[in-house]
NUMARTI-608277 format. One record per atom (N, C-alpha, C): residue in one letter; x, y, z. Coordinates in steps of 0.001 Angstrom, whole numbers, plus 524288, in hexadecimal, padded with zeros to 5 digits. Layout:
// NUMARTI-608277
AXYZ ...
END
This chain:
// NUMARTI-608277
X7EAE7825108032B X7E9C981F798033E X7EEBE81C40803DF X7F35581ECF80158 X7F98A81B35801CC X7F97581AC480784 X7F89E8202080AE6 X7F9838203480F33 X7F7AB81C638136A X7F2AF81D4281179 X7F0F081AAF814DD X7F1AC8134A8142B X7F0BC8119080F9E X7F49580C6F80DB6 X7F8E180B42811C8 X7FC2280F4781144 X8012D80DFC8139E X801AD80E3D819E6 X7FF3280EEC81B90 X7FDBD810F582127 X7FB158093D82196 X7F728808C881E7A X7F665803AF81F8B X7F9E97FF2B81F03 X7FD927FFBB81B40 X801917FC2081AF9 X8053F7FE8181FF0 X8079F80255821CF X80A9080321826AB X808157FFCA82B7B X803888009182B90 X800F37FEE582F52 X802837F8DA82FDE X801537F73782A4C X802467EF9C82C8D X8082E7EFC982B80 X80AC87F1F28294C X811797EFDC82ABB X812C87F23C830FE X811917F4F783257 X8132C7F6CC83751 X80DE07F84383B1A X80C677F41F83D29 X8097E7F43B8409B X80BE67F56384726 X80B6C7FB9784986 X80BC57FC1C84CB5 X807587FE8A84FF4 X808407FD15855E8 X804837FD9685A06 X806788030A85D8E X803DD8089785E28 X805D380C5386020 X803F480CD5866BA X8065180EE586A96 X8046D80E4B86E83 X7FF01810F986F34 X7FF11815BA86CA6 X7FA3A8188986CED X7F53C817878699A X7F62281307866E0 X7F291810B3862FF X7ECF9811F7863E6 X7EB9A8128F8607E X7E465811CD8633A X7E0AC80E9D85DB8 X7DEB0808F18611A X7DB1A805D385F6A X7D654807C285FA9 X7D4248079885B37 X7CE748071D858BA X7CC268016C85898 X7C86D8004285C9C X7C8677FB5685B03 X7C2597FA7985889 X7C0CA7F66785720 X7BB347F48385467 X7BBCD7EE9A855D5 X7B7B77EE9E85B1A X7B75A7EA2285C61 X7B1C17E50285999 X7AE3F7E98985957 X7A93B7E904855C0 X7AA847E60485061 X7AF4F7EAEB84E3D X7AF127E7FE8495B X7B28C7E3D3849A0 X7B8377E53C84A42 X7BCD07E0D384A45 X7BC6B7DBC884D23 X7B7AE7DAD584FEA X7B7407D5C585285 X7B4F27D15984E40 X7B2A97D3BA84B6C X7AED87CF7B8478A X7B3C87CEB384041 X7B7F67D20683F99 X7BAA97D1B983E1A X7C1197CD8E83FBA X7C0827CE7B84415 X7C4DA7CC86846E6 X7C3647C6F384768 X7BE997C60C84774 X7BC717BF38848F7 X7BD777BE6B8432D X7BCFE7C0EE83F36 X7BD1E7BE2983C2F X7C2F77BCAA83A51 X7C5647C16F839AB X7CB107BF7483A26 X7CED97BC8D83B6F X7CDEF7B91A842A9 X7CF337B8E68432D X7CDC77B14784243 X7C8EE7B24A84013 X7C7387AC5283C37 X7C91F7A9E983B4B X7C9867A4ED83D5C X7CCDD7A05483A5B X7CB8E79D7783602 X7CE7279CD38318F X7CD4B79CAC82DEC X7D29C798B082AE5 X7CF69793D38291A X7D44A78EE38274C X7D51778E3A8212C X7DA3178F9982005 X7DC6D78FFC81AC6 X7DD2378AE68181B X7DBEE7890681536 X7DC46782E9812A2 X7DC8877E838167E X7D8C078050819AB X7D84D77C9881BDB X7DA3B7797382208 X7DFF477C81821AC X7E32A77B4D826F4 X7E5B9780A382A69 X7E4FF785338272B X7E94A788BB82A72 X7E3EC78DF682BAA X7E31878B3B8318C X7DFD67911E83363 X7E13B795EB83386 X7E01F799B083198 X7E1BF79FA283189 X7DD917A3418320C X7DC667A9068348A X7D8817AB3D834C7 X7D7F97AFDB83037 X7D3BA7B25B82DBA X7D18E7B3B082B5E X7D6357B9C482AC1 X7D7A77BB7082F97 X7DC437BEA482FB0 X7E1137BCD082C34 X7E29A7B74682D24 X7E7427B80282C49 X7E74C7B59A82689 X7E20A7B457823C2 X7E08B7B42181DF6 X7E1067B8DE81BAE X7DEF17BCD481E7F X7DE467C23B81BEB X7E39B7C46D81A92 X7E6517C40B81DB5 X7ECDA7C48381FDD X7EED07C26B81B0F X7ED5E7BCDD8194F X7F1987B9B181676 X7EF3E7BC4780FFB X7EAC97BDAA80D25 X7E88B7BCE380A1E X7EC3F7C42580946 X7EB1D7C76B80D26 X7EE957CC5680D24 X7F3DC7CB9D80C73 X7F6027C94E80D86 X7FC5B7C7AB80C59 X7FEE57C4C98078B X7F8777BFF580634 X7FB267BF6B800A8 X7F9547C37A7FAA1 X7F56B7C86C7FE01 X7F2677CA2F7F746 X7F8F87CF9C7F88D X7FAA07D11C7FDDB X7FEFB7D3D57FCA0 X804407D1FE7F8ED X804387CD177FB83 X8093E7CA8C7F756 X807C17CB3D7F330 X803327C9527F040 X802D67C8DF7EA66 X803587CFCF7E8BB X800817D3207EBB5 X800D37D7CF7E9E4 X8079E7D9017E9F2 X80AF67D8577EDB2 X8100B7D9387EDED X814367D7237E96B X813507D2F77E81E X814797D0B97E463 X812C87D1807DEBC X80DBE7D4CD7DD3F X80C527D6AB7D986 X80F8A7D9F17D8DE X80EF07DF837DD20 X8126C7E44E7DCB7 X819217E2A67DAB2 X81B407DEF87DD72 X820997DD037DC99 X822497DC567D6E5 X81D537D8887D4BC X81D967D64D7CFCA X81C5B7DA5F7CD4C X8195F7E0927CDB1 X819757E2DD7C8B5 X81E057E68F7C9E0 X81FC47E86E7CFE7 X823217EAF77CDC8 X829C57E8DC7CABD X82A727E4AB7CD0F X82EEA7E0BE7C975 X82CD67E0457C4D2 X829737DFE37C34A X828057E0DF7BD57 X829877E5907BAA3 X827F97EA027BCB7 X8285A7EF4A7B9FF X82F4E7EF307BB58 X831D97EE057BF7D X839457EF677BFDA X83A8A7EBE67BAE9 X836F27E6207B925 X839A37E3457B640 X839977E6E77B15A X833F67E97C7AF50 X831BD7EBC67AB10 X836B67F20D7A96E X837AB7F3FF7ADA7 X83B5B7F9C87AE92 X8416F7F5A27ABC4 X842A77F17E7AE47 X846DD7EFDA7AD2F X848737EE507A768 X842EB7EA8B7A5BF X843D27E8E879F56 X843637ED7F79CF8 X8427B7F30C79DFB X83F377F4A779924 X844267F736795DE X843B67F83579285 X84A8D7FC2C78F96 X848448008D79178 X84B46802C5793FD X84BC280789796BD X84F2D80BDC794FA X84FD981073794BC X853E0814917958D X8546181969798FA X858D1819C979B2E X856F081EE079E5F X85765822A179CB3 X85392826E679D6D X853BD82B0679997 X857AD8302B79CAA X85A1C8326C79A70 X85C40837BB79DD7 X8585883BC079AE4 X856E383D4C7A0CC X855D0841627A1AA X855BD8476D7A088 X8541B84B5479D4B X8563B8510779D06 X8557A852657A30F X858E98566E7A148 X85A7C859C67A837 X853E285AE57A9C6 X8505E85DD07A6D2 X84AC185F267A75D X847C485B307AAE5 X84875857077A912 X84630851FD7AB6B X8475684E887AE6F X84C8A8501D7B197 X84E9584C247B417 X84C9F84FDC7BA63 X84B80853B47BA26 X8499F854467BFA0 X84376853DB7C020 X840D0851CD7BCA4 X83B3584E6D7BE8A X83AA2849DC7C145 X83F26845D47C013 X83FB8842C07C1B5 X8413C840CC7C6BD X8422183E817CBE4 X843A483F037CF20 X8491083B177CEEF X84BFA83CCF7D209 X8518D83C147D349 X851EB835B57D2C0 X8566F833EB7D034 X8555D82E657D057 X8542082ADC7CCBD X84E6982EB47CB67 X8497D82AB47C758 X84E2D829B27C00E X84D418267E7BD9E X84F438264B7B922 X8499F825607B54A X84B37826707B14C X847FF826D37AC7D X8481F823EA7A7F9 X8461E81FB77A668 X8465281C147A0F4 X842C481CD779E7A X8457D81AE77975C X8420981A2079586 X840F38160479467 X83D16812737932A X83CAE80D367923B X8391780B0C78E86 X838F1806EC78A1B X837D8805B17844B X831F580291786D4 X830808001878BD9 X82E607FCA178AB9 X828C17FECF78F74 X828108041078FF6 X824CF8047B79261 X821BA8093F7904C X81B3980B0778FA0 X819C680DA878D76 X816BE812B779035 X817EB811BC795B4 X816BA815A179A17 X819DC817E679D5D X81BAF81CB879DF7 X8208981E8E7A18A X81ED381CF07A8DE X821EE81A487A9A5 X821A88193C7AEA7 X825F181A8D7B20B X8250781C8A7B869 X827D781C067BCDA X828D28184F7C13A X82CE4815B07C11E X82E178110C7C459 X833E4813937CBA1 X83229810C57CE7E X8366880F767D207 X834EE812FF7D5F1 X835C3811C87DACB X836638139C7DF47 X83BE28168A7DFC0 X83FFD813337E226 X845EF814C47E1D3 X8489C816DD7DCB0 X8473C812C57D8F8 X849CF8130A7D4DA X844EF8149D7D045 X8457E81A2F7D02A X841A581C8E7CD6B X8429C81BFB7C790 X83E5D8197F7C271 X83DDF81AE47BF64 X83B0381C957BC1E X83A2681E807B75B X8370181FFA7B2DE X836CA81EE17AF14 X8344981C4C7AC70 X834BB819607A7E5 X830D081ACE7A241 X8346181AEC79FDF X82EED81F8179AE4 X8304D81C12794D0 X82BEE81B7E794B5 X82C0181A3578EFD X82F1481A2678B0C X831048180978686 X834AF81882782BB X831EB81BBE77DFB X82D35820B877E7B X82B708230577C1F X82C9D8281477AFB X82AE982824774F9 X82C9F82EF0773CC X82A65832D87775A X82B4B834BC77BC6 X828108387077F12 X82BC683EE977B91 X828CE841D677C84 X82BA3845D077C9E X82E808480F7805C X82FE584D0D7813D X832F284E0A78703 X82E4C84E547894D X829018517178802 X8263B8544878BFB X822AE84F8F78E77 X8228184B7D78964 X8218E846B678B66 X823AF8428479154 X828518436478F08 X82B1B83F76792EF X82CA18426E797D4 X82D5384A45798A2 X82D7584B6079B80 X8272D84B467A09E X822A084A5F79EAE X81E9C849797A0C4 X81F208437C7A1D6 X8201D83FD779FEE X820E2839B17A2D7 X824AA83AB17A7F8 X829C483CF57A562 X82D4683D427AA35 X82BE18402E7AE50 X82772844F77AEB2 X825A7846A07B383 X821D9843C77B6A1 X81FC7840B07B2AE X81A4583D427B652 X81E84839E77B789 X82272835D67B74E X823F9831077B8F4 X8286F833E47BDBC X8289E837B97BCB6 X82CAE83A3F7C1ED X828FC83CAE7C684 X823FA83E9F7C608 X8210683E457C866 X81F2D83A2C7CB9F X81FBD835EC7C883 X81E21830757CB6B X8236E82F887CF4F X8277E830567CEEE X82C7782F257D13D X82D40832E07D387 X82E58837D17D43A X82D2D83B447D7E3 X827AE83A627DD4C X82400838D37DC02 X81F50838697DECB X82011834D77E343 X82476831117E185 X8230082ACB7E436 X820AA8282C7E357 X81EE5827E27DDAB X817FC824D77DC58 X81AD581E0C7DC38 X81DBA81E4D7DA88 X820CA8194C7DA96 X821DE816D97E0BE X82218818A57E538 X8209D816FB7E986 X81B31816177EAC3 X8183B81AC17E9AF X81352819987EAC1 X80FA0815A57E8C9 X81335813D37E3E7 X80F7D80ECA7E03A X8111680B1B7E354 X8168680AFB7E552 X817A9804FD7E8C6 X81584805BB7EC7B X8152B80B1D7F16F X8112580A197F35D X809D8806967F4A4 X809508086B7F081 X8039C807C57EF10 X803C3802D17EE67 X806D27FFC17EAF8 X8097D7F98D7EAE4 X80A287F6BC7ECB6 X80AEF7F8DB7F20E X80BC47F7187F7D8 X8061B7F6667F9A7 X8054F7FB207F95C X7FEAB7FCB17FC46 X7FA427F6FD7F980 X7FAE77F81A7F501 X7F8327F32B7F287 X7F8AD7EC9E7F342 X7FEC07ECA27F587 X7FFF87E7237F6A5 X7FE837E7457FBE9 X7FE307EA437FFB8 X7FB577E8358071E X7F6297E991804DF X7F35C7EBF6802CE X7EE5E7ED2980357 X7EC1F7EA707FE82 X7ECA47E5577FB92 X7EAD07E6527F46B X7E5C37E3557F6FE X7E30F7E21C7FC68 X7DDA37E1847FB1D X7D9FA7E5227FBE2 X7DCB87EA9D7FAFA X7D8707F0017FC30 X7D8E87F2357F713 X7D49A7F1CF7F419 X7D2FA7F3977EFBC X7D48D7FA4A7EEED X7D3EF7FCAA7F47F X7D514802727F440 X7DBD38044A7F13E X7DFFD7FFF57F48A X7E4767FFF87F565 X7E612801627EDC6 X7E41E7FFC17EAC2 X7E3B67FD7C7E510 X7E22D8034F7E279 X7DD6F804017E53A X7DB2B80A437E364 X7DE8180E887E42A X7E0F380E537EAF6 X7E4878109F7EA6F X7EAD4810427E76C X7EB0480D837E5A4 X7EF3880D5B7E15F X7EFA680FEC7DC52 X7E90F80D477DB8B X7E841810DD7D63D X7E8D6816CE7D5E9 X7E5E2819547DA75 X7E5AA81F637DA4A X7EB1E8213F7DA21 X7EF0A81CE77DDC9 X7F36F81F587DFED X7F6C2820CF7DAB8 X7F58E81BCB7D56C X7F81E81D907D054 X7F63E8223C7CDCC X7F16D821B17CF93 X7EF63828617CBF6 X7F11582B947CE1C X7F13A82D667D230 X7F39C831127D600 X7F899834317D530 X7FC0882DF17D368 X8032F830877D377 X80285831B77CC6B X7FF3B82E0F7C91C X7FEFA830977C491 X7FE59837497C429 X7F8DF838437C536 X7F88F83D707C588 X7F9908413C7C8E4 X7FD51841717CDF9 X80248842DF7D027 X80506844367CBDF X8086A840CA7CA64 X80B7C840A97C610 X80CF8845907C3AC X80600843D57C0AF X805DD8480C7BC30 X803E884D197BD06 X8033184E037C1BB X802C3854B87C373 X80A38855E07C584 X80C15850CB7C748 X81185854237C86F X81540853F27C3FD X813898503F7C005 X816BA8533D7BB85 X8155F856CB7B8D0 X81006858A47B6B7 X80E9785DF27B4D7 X80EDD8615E7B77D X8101A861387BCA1 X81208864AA7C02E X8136A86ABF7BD53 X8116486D967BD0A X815DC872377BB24 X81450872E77B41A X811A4870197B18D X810B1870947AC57 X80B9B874A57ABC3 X80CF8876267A77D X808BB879897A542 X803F0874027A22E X7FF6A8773779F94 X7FC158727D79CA0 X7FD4C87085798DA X7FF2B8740C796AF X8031386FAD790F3 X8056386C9679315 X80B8486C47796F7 X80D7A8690F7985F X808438648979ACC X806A78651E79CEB X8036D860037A0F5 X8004B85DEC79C60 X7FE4C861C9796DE X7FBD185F3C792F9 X7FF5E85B0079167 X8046A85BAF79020 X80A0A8587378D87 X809408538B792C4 X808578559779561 X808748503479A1E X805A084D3779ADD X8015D84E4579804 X7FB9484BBD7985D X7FC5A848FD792D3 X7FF9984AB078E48 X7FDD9847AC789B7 X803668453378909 X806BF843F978D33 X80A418407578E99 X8088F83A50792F5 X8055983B997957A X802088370479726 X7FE0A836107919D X7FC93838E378F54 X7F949835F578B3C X7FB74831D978709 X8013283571786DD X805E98313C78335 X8077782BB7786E1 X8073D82C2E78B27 X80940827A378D26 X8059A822AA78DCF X8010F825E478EF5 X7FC20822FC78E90 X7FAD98205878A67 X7FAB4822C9783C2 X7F96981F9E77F77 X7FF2681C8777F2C X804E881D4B780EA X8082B819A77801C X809218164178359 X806688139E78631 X80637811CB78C2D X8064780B4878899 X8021C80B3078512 X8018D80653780C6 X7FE6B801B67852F X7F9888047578688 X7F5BA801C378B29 X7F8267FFD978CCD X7FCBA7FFF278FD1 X7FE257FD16794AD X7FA247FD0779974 X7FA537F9BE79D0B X7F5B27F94C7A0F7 X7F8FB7FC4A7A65A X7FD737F9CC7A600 X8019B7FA447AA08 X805F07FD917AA15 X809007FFC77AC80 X80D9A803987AC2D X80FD6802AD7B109 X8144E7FF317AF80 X8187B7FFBA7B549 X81A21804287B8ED X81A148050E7BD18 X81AC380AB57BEB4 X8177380DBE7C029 X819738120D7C084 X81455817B87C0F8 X8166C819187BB41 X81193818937B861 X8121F81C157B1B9 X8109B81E8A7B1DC X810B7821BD7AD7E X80C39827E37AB67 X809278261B7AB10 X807338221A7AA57 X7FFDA8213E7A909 X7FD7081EF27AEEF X801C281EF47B30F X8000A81BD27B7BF X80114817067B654 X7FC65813FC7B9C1 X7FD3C80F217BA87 X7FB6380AE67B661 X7F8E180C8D7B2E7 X7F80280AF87AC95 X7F1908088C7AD2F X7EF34809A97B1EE X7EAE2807D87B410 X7E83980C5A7B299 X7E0FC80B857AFFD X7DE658100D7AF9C X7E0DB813E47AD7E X7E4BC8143B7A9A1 X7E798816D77A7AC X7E4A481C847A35E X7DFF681C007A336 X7DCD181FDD7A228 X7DB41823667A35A X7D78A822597A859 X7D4FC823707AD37 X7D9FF826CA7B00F X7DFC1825917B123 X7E376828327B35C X7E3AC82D047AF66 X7E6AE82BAA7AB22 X7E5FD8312A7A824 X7E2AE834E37A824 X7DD9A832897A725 X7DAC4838977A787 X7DB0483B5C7ABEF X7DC50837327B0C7 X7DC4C83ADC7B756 X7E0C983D427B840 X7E3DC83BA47B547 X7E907840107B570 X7E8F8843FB7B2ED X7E7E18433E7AD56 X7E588847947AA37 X7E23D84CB07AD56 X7DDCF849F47B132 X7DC4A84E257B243 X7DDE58508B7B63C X7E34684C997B8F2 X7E62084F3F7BD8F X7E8B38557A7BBE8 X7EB16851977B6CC X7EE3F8577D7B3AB X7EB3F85B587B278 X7E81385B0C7AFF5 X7E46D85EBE7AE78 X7E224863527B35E X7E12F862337B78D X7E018863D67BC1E X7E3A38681E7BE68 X7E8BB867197BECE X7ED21869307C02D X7F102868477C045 X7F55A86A617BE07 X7FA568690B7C0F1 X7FE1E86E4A7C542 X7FBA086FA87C840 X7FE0C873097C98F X8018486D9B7D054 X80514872157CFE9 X809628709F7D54F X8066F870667DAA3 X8061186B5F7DCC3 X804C086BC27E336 X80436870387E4AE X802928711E7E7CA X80241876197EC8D X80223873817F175 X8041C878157F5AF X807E7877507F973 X801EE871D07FB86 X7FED5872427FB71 X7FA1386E757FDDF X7FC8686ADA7FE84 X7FDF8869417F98A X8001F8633C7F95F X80378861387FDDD X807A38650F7FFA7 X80B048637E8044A X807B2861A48087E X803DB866AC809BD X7FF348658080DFB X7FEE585E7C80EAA X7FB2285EC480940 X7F89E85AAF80831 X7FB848551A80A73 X800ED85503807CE X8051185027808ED X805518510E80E28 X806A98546780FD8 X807DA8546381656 X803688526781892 X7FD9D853738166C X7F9DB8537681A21 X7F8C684CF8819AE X7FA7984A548150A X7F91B8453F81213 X7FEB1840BA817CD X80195842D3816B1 X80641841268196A X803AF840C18202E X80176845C4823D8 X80030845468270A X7FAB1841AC82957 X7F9DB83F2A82375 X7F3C483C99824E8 X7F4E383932825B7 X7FA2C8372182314 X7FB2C831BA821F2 X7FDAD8319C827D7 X8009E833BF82936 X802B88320A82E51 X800948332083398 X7FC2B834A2832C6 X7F675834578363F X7F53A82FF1836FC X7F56A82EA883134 X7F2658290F8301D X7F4B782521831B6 X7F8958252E831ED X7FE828212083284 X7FEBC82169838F3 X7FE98824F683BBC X800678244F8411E X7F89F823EE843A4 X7F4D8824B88411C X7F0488224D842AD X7EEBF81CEC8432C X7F04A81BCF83F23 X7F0608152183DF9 X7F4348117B84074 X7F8D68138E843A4 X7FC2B80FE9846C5 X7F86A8116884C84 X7F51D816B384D14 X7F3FB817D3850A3 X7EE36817438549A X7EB848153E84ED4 X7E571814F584F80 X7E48580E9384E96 X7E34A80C078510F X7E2EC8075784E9E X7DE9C8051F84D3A X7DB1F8044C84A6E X7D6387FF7884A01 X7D7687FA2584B19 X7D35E7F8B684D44 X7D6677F2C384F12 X7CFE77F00185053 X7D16B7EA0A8505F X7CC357E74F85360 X7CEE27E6D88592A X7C9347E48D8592E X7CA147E48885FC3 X7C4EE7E0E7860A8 X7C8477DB7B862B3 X7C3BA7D7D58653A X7C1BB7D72A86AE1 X7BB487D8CF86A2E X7B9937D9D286FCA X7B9777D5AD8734C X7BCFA7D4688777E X7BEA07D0D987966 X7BA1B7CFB487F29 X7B80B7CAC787F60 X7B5687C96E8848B X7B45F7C46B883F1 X7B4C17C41388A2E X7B6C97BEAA88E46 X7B1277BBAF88B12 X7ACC57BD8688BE2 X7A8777B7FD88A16 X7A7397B645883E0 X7ABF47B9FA881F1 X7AA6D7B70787B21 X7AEFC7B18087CF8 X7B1B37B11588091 X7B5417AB6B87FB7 X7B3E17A9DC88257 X7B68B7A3CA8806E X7B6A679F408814E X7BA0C79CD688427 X7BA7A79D5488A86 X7C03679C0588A9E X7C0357981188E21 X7C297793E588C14 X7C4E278E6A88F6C X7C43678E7D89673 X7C22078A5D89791 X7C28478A3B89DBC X7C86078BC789E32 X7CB1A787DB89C1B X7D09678A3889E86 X7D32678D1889D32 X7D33778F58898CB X7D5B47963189849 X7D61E79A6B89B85 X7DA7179AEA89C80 X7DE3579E8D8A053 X7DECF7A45689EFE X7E1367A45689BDD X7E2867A84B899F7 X7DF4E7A80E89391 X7DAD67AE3B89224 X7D9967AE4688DE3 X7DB0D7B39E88B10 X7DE4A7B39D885A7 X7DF037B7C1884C6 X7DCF97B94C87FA4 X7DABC7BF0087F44 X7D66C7BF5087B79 X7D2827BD8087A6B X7CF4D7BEBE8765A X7C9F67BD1E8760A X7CAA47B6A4872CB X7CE6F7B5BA87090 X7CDF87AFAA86D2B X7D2E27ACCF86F60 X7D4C47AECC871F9 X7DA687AB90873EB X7D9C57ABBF879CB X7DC867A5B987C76 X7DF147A55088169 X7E0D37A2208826A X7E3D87A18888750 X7E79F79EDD88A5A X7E41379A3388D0C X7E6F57958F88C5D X7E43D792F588FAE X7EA8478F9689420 X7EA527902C899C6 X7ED897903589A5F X7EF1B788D289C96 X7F3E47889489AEE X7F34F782CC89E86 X7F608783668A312 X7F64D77EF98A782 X7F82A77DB08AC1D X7FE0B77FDE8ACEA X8007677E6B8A8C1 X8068077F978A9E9 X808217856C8A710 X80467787A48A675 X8058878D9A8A5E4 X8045D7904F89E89 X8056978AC389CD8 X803E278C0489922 X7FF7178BB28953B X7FEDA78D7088E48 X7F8C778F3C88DDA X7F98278D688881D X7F4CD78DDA885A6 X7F0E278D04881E1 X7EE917946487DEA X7F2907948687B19 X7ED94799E9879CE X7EA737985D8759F X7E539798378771F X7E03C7961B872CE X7DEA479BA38703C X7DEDC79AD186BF9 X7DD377A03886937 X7DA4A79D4B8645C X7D7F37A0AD85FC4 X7D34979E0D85CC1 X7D81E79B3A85808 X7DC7B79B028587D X7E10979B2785487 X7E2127944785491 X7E311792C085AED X7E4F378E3C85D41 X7E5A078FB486271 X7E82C78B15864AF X7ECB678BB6869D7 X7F1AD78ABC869D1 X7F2E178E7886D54 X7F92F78DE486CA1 X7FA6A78E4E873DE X7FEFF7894C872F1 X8019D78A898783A X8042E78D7D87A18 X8042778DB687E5B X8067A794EB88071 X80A497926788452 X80DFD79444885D5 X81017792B988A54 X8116C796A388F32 X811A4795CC89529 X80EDA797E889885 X8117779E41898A8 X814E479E998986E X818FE7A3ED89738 X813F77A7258923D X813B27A42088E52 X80F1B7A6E488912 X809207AA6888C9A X8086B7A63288F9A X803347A7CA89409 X805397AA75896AC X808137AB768996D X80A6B7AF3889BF9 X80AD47B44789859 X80E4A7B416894CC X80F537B8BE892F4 X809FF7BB7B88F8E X806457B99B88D30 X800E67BB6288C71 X7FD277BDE189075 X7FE007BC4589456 X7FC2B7BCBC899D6 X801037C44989A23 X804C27C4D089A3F X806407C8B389AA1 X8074E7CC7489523 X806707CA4E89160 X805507CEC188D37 X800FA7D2CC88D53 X7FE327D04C8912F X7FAE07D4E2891D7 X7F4587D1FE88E74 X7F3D37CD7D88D4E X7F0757CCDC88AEF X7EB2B7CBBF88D1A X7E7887CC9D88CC5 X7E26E7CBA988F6E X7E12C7C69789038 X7E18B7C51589697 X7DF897BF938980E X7DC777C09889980 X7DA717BC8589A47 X7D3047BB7589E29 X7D4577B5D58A0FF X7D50A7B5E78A505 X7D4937B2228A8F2 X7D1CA7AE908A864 X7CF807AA4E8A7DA X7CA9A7A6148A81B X7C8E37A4418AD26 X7C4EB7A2CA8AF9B X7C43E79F038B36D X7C819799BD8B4EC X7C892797328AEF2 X7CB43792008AF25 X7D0D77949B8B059 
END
């Protein structure tokens, strides 16, 4: 679903036309759509605009507000990382190769859920609680899991995805799954390799974090409890992730990514390549055209020419003057005229 998301956002930042393109068109349907679109329609009164370029504007301001949400919480959470009393913890030799290269480790007084923050500047942030080792060594594999994974890209991803798309209800759904997903990821690649006692110790280390969480609704970050949403309902589905298995990938999985990787760029060079499009069925007796119109181009627009060479283009918008070089050069772009009697 990211994929395909993103394939739709490529599409409108880089709109290109291939020579070998091939149009799909729907003249049936896109004609009774297109009239309506292209509707004129008057905003308080004085400034005509069509029904398109409402849709256009109403899409541009629900992205800002969504963009500006995202902005405002994540400057919130850098402000929240910054006030909090922090310490960095060192590491035993055991534990410093879970972590990935880079990432640093705090502890901090004023938060009651271990969380993973940063793209570039990777961190981890854990509670100012008595954990034990076997404790805190199970936080530090799930939050290095999250930082190893990329889940911290993939949330800004999705962030993104939500700010071009936040009037598709799906876009939202897919967000949600996408947190359960890297949750219980997670927690099969840190029990990775444990026997059932260990993954039992791992299971009644989310239960400790859970009763010390102190109903928070929210958790900055990717935390151990997720996204602090349905925070019930997630547990037991991880629970029964663990419970199920933890054994190591098999070679499938490579398959799988490769085969996941080759769909997407199926998909990607189909969609610059296949096009859907309208297409208005164009003929001489649906118009209306002026005794003296000269030159008519398209089905709602034309030239009307005057004496000294130059023209008039009447389209359903207004008129605008053209000057005779403008008629000329329309005339050789290649655009479809129709001659008149007059």
């Amino acid at each position: 679903m990211i994929i395909l998301y993103g394939i739709v956002i490529l599409q409108f930042l880089f709109p290109v036309d291939t020579y070998w393109q091939w149009h799909i068109r729907f003249p049936m349907l896109m004609n009774p759509i297109r009239e309506f679109l292209i509707k004129q329609i008057e905003v308080f009164g004085r400034y005509p605009v069509t029904v398109w370029q409402l849709v256009l504007l109403v899409w541009e301001i629900g992205s800002i507000i969504q963009l500006i949400r995202c902005v405002k919480k994540r400057i919130e959470m850098q402000r929240l990382i910054s006030y909090l009393p922090s310490e960095q913890i060192q590491l035993p030799d055991h534990l410093v190769s879970l972590i990935p290269d880079h990432a640093k480790v705090y502890r901090c007084s004023g938060i009651t859920v271990p969380f993973s923050t940063g793209v570039l500047k990777k961190r981890i942030l854990i509670p100012d609680r008595n954990y034990t080792d076997t404790e805190f060594e199970n936080i530090l594999r799930h939050e290095a899991a999250h930082l190893r994974s990329g889940d911290t890209l993939i949330a800004l991803i999705t962030d993104v995805m939500c700010m071009l798309h936040w009037w598709n209800p799906c876009v939202y759904l897919l967000k949600r799954d996408m947190e359960r997903c890297m949750e219980i990821r997670c927690d099969r690649r840190a029990v990775r390799g444990m026997d059932r006692n260990q993954v039992a110790c791992y299971m009644e280390t989310l239960l400790k974090v859970f009763k010390d969480r102190h109903l928070q609704n929210y958790q900055a970050g990717l935390g151990l409890l997720g996204s602090g949403k349905n925070m019930r309902e997630e547990m037991r589905e991880r629970f029964d992730a663990l419970q199920s298995g933890t054994k190591a990938p098999k070679r499938g999985a490579f398959l799988r990514t490769a085969l996941s990787v080759a769909i997407a760029l199926m998909l990607m060079v189909l969609s610059y390549n296949v096009v859907c499009m309208p297409y208005y069925e164009f003929t001489e007796d649906k118009l209306d055209i002026p005794a003296d119109a000269y030159y008519v181009v398209g089905a709602e627009a034309y030239i009307v020419v005057n004496e000294d060479g130059s023209g008039t283009l009447c389209t359903p918008q207004g008129d605008v003057e053209i000057p005779q070089e403008e008629v000329e050069s329309l005339e050789a772009d290649g655009i479809k005229i129709i001659r008149t009697d007059g």
